[in-house]
C-alpha positions in Angstrom: 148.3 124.4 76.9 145.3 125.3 75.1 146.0 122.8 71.9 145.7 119.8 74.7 142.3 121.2 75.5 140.8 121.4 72.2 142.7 118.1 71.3 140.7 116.4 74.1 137.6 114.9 73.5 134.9 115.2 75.8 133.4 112.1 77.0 129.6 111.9 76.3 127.3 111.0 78.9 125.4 108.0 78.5 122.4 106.8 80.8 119.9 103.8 80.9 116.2 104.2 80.9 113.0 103.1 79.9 111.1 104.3 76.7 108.0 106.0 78.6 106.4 107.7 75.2 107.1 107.1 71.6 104.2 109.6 70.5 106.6 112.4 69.2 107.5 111.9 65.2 112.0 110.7 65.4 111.2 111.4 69.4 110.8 109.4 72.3 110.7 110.3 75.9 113.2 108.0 78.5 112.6 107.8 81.9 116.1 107.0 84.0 115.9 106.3 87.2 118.4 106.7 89.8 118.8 105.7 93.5 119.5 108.9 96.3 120.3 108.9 99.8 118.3 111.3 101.7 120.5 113.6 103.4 119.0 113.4 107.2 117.1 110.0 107.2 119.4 108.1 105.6 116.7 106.1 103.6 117.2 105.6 99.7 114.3 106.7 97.8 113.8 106.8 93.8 114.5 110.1 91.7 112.6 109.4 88.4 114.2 112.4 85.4 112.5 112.3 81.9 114.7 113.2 79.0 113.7 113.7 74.5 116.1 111.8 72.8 116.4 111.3 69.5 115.0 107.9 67.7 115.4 108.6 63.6 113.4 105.7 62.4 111.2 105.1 65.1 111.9 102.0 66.3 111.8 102.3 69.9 108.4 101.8 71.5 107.2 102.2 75.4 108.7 99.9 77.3 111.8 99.8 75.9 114.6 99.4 77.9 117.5 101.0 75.8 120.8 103.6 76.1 120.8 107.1 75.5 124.1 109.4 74.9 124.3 113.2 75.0 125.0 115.2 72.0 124.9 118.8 70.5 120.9 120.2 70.9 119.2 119.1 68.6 115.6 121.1 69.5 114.7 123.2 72.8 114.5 120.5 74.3 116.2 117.6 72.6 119.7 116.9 73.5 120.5 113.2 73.9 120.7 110.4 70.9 119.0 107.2 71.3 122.1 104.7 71.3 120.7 100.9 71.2 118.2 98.8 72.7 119.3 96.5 76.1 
């Protein structure tokens, strides 16, 4: 039972956002947005999360709407890979 576990592979996460800072040297800053229902009004509203994701040759500038995907940490705060540009 435990050689099926470690012979799964995990599924990575991947999200869409916008590039809101490219200020950070092989760092930018994506901003994904997501819909939520509030719980007693029943009105959607927006829920805005900022996340470091990794950009090696700095080719992704603000404004950018591209595809991050989670990976090991790479700094404190670092944990997702830029994946491509949409």
């Amino acid at each position: 039972m435990d050689k099926n576990k470690s012979l799964q592979k995990t599924l990575k996460r991947r999200l869409e956002g916008i590039v809101f800072s490219d200020k950070m040297q092989k760092t930018v800053v994506v901003a994904v947005v997501r819909r939520k229902k509030h719980p007693k009004y029943k009105k959607y509203y927006n829920v805005t999360t900022k996340f470091k994701a990794h950009d090696e040759t700095n080719q992704y500038h603000i404004g950018d709407k591209v595809v991050i995907q989670e990976s090991r940490p790479l700094s404190k705060d670092k944990k997702w890979i830029v994946v491509g540009k949409i």
